[in-house]
C-alpha positions in Angstrom: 62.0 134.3 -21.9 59.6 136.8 -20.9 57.6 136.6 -17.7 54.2 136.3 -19.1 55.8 133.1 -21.1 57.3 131.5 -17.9 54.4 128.7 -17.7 55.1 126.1 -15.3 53.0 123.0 -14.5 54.1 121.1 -11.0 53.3 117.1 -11.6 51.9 116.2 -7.5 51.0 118.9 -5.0 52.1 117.2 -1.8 55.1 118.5 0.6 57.4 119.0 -2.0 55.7 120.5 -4.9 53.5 123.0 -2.8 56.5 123.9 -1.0 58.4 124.6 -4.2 55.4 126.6 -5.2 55.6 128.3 -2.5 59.6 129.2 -3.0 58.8 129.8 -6.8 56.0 132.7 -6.2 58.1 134.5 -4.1 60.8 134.9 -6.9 58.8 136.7 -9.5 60.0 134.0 -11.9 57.0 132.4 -13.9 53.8 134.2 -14.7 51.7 131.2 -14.6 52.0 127.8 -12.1 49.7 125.0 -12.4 49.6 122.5 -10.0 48.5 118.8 -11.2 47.6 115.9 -8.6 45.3 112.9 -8.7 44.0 114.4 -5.3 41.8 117.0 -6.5 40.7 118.3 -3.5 44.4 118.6 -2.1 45.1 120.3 -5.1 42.1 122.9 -4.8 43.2 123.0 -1.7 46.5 123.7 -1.5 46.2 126.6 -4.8 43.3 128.4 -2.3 46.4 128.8 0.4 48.6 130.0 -2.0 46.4 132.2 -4.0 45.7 133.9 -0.2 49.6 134.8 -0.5 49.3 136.5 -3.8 48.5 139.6 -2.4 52.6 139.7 -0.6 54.2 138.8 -4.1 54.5 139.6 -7.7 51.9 139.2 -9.6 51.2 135.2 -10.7 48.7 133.0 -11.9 48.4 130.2 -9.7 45.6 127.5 -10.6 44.5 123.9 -10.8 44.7 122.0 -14.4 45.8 119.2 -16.1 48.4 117.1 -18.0 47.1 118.9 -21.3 48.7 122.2 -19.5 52.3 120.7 -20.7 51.7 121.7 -24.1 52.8 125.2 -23.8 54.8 124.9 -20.8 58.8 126.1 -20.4 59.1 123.8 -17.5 57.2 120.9 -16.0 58.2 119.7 -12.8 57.4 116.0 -11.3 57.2 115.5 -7.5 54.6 113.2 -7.3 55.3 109.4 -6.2 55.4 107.3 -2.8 57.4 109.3 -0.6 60.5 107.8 1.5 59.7 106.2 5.3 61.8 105.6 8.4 64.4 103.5 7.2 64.1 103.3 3.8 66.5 103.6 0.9 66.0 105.5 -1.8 66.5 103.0 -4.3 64.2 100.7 -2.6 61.3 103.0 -4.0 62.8 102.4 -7.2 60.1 100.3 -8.6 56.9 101.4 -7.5 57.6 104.9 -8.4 58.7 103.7 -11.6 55.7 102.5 -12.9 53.6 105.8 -11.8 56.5 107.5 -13.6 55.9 105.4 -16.7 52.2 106.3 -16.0 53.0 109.9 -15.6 55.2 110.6 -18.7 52.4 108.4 -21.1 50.5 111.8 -20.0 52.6 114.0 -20.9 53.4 112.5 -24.1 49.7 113.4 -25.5 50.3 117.1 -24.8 53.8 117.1 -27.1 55.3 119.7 -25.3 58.4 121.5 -26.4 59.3 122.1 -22.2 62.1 120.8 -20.1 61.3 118.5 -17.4 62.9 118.4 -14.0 62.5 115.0 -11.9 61.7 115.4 -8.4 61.0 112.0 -7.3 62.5 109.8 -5.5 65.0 107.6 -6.4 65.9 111.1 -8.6 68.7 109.4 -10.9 66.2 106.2 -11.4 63.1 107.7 -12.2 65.0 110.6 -14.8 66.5 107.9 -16.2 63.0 106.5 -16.9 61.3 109.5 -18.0 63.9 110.4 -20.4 63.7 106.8 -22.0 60.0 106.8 -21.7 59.2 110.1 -23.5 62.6 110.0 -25.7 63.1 113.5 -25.9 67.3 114.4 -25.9 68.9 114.2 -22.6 69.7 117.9 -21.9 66.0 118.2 -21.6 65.5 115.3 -19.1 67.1 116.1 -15.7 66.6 115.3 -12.5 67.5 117.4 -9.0 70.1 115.3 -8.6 73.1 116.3 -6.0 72.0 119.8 -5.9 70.7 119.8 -2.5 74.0 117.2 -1.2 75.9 119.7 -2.9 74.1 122.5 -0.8 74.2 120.2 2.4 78.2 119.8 1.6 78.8 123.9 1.0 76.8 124.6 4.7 78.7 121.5 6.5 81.8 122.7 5.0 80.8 126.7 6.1 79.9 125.4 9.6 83.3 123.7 10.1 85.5 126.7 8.8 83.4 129.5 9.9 83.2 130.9 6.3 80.1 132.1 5.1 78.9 129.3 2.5 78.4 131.4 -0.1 81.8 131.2 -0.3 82.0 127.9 -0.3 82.8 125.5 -3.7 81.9 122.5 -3.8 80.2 119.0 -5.3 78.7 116.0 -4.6 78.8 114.0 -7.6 77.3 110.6 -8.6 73.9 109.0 -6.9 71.3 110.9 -4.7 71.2 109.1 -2.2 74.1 105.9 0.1 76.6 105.9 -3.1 76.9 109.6 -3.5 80.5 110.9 -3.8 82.0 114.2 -2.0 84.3 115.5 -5.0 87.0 117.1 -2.5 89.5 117.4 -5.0 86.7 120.0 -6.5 86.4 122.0 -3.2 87.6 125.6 -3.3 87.5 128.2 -0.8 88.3 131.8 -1.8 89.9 130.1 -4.7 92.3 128.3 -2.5 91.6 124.2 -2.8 90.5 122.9 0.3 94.2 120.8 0.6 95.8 124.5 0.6 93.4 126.1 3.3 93.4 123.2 5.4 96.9 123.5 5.4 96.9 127.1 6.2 94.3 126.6 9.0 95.5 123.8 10.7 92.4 123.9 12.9 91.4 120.5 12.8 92.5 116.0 11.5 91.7 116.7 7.8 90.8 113.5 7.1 89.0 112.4 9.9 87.0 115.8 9.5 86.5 115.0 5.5 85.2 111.3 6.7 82.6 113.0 9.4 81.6 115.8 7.1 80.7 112.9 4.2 78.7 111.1 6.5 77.3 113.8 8.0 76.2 115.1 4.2 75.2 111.6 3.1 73.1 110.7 6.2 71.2 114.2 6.5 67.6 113.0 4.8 67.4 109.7 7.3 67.9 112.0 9.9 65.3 114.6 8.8 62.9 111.3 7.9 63.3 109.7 11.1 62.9 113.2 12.9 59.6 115.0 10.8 58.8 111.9 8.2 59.6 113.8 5.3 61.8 116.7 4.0 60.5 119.5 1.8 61.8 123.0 2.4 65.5 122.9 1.2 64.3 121.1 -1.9 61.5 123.2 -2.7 64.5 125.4 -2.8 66.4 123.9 -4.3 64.1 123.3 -7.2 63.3 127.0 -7.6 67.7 127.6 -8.1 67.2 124.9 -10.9 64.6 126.7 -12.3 65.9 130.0 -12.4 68.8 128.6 -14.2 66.5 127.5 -16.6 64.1 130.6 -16.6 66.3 133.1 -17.3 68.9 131.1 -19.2 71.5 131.6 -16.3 74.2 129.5 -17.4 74.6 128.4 -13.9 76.9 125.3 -13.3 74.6 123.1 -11.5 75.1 119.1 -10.4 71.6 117.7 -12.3 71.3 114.5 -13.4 71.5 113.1 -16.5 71.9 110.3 -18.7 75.7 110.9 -19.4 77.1 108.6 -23.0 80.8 108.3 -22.0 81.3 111.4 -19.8 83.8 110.5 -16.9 83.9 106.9 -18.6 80.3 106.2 -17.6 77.4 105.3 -20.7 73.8 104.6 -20.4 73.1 105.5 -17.3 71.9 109.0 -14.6 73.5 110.5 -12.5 74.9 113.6 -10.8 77.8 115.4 -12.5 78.5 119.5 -13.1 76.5 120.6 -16.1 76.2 124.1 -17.3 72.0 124.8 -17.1 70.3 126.9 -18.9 67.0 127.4 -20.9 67.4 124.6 -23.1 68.1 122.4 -19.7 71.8 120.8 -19.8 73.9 123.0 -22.5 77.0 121.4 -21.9 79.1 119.0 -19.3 81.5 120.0 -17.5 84.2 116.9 -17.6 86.2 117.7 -14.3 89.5 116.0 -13.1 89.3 113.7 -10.5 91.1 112.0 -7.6 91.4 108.2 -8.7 89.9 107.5 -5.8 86.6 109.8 -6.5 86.7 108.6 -9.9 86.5 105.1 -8.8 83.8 106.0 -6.2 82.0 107.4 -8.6 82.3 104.6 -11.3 80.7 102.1 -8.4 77.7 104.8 -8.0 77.2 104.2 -11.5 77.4 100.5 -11.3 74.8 100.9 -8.2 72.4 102.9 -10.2 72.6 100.6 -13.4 72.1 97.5 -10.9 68.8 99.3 -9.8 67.9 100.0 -13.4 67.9 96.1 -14.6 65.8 95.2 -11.7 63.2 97.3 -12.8 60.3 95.1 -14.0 58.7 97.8 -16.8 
C-alpha cells in the first residue's frame, strides 16, 4: 500500500481511540485518520489537539467525518462502547456493547467497504465475534486485539523476572481477553532456548510457583490499572498501532488476534486469541501450534467460556 492510500477511520474518540491516534501519527503509517464519535464536540475536540501535533510528525490528514468514510478505507478501527468499571468483568459488558456493536456495523454496512476491521471494544472476542457475523464479510477480515497486549504484558513480566531485555522475549497468551486467558508456556522461548531449558540453566528461582505468580500477575494487570486510573489506554493504543502496521505494510507479522477459528485447535464457531500470521488482507493464515494437554484443555474451557457468553446474548 502506498502512504497516500493508507485511510483509516477510528469508530469512538474516547481514551483509547485518541490515544491510538495519537501512537499512529507518530509512525508515519497512514496518510489520512478520521475519527468518528456520536460526541461531536469530543471529536472536534480531540482532532483540534492532535492537529496542534502535526507540526512534530509526518505529514497526515487528521479530521472529523463519518461512517460513509469506510467506503474507501484500508482499515477501520472500533473503540467505541461502555468502558469497563471497578470491579467489572469483561464479559459482563458483553451485552450492552453488543447491541451498540450491532448498531455500529449496520453503519458500516451502507458504506460497502472493501477494509479490514479491527475490534477494540471490550469484551474483544465477544464483540468481533458479533461484528464478523453481523456484517458477514470472511473471518480473516474481522479481528479483534485480542491477547496482543496479555501477550505484551507476559513478554515484559517474563523480561522483568529474568533480567533479559523483552525484545527478546517469546511468548503467547492464547484464548480469551480477559479471567480465562491461557499463558502458552510450552510456546515461550528465550534466545531460542524454551523457557523449561533456561530455567534449568538459571536456577534463579521455584519455576512453577514463579509461572503461577507471573499468570496472575499477567491476567490481573487491567483490574489493577482500573481500580488505580479507571481506565487503561496507552499500552493498547499501542498496541493497536503494531496491529496496524502489520496490516499497513503487509508485515507478515505473527500476531495473537482474534478470530472466529472453524476447527483450529479443535475449537468451531467461536473468537478467540490464537497466533495468526497478519498481514494486509487481515489474518493470512493460522498458525496451529503444539500444545501442553494441559494448555490445550485450558484453552478448550476459554472457548466454552466465550461460547457461554455468546448464547446469552439477547440480539
Amino acid at each position: 500500500m502506498q502512504k497516500q492510500q493508507r485511510k483509516l477511520v477510528v469508530i469512538g474518540a474516547g481514551s483509547v481511540g485518541a490515544t491510538y491516534v495519537y501512537a499512529l501519527m507518530q509512525t508515519g503509517l497512514a496518510g489520512e485518520i478520521v475519527l468518528v464519535d456520536i460526541d461531536q464536540k469530543r471529536v472536534e475536540g480531540e482532532v483540534m489537539d492532535l492537529e496542534h501535533g502535526l507540526a512534530f510528525v509526518q505529514p497526515v490528514n487528521i479530521r472529523a467525518g463519518s461512517y460513509s468514510d469506510c467506503a474507501d478505507a484500508n482499515l477501520v478501527i472500533i473503540t467505541a462502547g461502555a468502558k469497563q468499571v471497578p470491579g467489572q468483568s469483561r464479559l459482563e459488558l458483553a451485552q450492552r456493547n453488543a447491541e451498540i456493536i450491532e448498531s455500529i456495523c449496520g453503519q458500516i454496512e451502507k458504506s460497502s467497504p472493501n477494509a479490514v476491521l479491527l475490534m477494540v471494544t471490550n469484551p474483544v472476542d465477544v464483540l468481533t465475534y458479533v461484528a464478523q457475523r453481523r456484517l458477514g464479510w470472511p473471518r480473516r477480515r474481522v479481528i479483534g486485539s485480542g491477547t496482543v497486549l496479555d501477550s505484551a504484558r507476559f513478554r515484559l513480566m517474563l523480561s522483568q523476572h529474568c533480567g533479559i531485555d523483552a525484545r527478546n522475549v517469546h511468548a503467547y497468551v492464547l484464548g480469551e481477553h480477559g479471567d480465562s486467558e491461557v499463558a502458552a508456556w510450552s510456546m515461550t522461548h528465550i534466545a531460542g532456548i524454551s523457557i523449561r531449558d533456561y530455567c534449568s540453566i538459571c536456577q534463579g528461582c521455584d519455576s512453577k510457583k514463579t509461572r503461577e505468580d507471573i499468570t496472575r500477575r499477567v491476567r490481573d494487570s487491567a483490574y489493577h490499572i482500573i481500580d488505580y486510573k479507571g481506565s487503561t489506554y496507552y499500552a493498547i493504543g499501542l498496541a493497536m498501532a503494531r496491529i496496524s502496521s502489520a496490516i499497513l505494510r503487509n508485515e507478515h507479522s505473527i500476531l495473537t488476534v482474534s478470530l472466529v477459528l472453524q476447527g483450529e485447535y479443535g475449537i468451531d464457531n467461536v473468537c478467540l486469541s490464537v497466533p495468526c500470521v497478519v498481514g494486509e488482507g487481515g489474518v493470512e493464515r493460522i498458525i496451529t501450534a503444539p500444545l501442553s494437554k494441559a494448555e490445550q484443555a485450558n484453552l478448550e474451557a476459554s472457548a466454552k467460556m466465550l461460547r457461554g457468553a455468546l448464547d446469552s446474548l439477547r440480539i
